[in-house]
N, C-alpha and C positions, 0 to 999 in steps of 0.2 A: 504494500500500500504506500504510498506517495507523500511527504509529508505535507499539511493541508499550509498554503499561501493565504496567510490574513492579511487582507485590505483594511486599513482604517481610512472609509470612507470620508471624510473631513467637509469635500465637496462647500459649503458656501459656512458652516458652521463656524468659520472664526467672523462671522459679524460685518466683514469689511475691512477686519485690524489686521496689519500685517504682522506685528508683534503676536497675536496670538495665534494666527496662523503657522508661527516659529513655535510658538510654545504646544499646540497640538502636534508637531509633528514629533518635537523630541520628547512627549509624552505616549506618543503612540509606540518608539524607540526606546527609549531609555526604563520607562514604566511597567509597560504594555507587551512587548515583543512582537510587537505586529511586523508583519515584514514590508508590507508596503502603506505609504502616507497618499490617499488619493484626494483629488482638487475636481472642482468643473471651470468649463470655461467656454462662455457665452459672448458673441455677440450680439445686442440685445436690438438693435435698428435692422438686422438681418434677420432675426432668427421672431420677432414679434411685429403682426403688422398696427399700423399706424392709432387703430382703437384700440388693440392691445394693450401697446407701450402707454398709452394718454387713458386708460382706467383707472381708476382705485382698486388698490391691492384687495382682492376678494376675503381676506381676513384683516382687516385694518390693525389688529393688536400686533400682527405680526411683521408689519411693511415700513421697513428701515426709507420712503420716501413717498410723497404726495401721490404719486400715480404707480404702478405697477412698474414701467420701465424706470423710473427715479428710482425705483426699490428694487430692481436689479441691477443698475450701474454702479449703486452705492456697493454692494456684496463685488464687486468685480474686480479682480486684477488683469495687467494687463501682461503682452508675453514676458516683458524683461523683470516683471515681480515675478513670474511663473518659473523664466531662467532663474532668480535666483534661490527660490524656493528649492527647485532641483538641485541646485549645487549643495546649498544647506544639507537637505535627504543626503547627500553623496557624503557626505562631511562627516556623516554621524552615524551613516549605515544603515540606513533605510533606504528603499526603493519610492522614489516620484514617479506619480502617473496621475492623468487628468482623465475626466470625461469631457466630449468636445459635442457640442450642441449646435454645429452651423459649421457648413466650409472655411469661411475664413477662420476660428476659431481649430478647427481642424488643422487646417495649414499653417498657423501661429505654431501650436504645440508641436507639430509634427518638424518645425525648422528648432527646437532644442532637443531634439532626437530621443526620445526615452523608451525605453524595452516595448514599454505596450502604452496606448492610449484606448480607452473603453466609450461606445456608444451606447448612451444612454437609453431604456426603451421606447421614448419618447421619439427615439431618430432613428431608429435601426431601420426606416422604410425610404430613410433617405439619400436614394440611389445614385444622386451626384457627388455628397462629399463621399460616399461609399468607395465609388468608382475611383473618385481621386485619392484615396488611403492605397486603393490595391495598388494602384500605376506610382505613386510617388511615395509612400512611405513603406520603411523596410522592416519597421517592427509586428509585433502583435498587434493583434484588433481582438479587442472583446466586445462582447454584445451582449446585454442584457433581452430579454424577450417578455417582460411584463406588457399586461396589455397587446397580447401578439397571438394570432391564433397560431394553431400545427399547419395550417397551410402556410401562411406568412414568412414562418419562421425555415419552413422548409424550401420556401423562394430566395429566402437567403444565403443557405446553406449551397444551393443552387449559383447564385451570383459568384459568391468567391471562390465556387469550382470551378465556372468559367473563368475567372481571372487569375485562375492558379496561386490563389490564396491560401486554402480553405484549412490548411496544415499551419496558418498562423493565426488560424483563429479559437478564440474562449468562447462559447455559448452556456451563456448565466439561465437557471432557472429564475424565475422573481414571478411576484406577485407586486403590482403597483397598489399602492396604498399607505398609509402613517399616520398610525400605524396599522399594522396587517392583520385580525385576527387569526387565530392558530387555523381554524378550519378554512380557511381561504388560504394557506401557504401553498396547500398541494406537491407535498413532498415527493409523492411517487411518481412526479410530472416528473423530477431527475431521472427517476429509474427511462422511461420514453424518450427523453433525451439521447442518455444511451445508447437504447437502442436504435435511434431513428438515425443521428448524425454521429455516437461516438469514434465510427470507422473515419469517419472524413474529416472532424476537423481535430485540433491539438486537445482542448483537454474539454471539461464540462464544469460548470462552477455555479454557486449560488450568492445571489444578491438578495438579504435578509431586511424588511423594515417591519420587524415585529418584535415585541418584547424576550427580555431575558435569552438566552446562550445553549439552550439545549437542543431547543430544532435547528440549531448549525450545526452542532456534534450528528445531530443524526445526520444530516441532507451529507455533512462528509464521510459518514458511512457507508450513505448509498452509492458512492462514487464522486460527489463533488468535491476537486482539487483547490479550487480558487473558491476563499470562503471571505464574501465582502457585506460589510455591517457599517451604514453610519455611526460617528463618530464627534462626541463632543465632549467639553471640561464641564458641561452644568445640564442636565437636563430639561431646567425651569429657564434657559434664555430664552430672549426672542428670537424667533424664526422658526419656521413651521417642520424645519426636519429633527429638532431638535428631541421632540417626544419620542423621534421613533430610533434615535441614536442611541450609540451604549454609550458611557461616562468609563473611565479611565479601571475604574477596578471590574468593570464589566469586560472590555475590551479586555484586560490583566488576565483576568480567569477565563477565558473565552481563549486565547493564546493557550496558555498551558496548560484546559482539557484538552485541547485537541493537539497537544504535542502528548500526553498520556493516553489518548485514545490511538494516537498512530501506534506507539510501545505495542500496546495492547492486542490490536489487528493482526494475529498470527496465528499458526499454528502451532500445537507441543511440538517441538522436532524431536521427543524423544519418549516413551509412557512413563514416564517418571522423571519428572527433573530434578535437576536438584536439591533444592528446593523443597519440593515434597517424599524426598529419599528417608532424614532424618524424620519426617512425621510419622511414613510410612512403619519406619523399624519403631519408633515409638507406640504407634496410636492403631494400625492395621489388624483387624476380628483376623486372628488365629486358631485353626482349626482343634 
């Protein structure tokens, strides 16, 4: 068994602050053991049309600006804060990677080259920056498929086989929602996964926005590698991802079960180990 790739989701959760966007990630490192610190990155005049951007945030308590797009520019960095967040990640020993919501935000991240960049399931239908990830950038592509039917998701799988991708790419099980209730996760949608695309693309992964750490132990049981969980220092901030994020000791023990569940994933190699040799000669009904 493989050992399980924790994302700490981070995505818009530091508020806006650069500072605390440094301080999530060496808490995701230093604290945590997560192996990767992830961000998103929006253009927001591209990716929202014009009543969009000029509405009021649909939940007012949670909208860092007047209108919905003032409340996404404010959360925004731009690529050379992104560059230097990566290099921080490099510095300390965590892996940077972004989710990219729009071509040009696509082509931003993909010019500081990082391992893998992930489309969000919001965009996984969108067939131009898609195109331009296979033809121009060399790393991984992941994909979430919340909100995605089994035909959809199999037009995908589809596309990056024609563009002799398909070997670089992560297919996330998710359920869109925050948070998720448990009966809406649909764990065994992994197991179809699987079977439907596991021969063709690189690995199979889950992206979690439901409470508490235990249905990620299981989803990396049934085979998901890449195991990604929002991520924040407070659960009660403002911003709407915020409820359905783990908080630092969440993250903490979420890391190492599933470094104790990989141990565990085996077989006896032997009908007596060790281990239970000494019980055996002690404790074992003799005839």
């Amino acid at each position: 068994m493989k050992e399980a790739v924790v994302i700490a989701e981070i995505g818009c959760n530091h508020k806006g602050d650069f500072d605390i966007a440094v301080e999530l990630i060496k808490t995701a490192k230093e604290f945590c053991h997560a192996d990767v610190a992830k961000f998103q990155k929006r253009n927001n005049r591209e990716l929202l049309t014009e009543a969009q951007y000029n509405a009021p945030h649909p939940n007012p308590m949670h909208s860092y600006g007047e209108t919905y797009g003032a409340h996404r520019e404010f959360l925004e960095f731009d690529v050379d804060q992104h560059a230097k967040l990566k290099k921080i990640c490099e510095e300390i020993g965590i892996e940077y990677s972004t989710s990219v919501w729009d071509l040009t935000s696509a082509k931003e991240i993909a010019s500081i080259n990082p391992r893998f960049l992930k489309i969000p399931s919001a965009c996984n239908n969108h067939y131009e920056m898609l195109e331009w990830l296979c033809k121009n950038y060399k790393g991984e592509i992941h994909v979430s498929t919340g909100m995605t039917t089994k035909q959809e998701a199999a037009d995908l799988v589809a596309f990056f086989k024609k563009h002799g991708r398909n070997k670089d790419v992560v297919m996330y099980q998710c359920t869109s929602g925050y948070p998720v209730p448990f009966e809406d996760i649909c764990l065994l949608d992994i197991n179809t996964m699987k079977d439907s695309f596991g021969k063709d693309v690189k690995e199979i992964g889950f992206s979690g926005h439901h409470l508490g750490i235990s249905v990620d132990i299981a989803a990396y049981t049934l085979g998901a590698v890449y195991i990604e969980r929002h991520f924040t220092l407070d659960r009660t901030w403002k911003g709407t991802d915020h409820s359905a994020s783990l908080e630092p000791d969440g993250m903490r023990r979420l890391c190492r079960d599933l470094k104790a569940v990989n141990k565990a994933l085996r077989h006896k190699e032997k009908d007596i180990l060790d281990i239970e040799a000494v019980q055996r000669e002690k404790l074992k009904f003799r005839k």
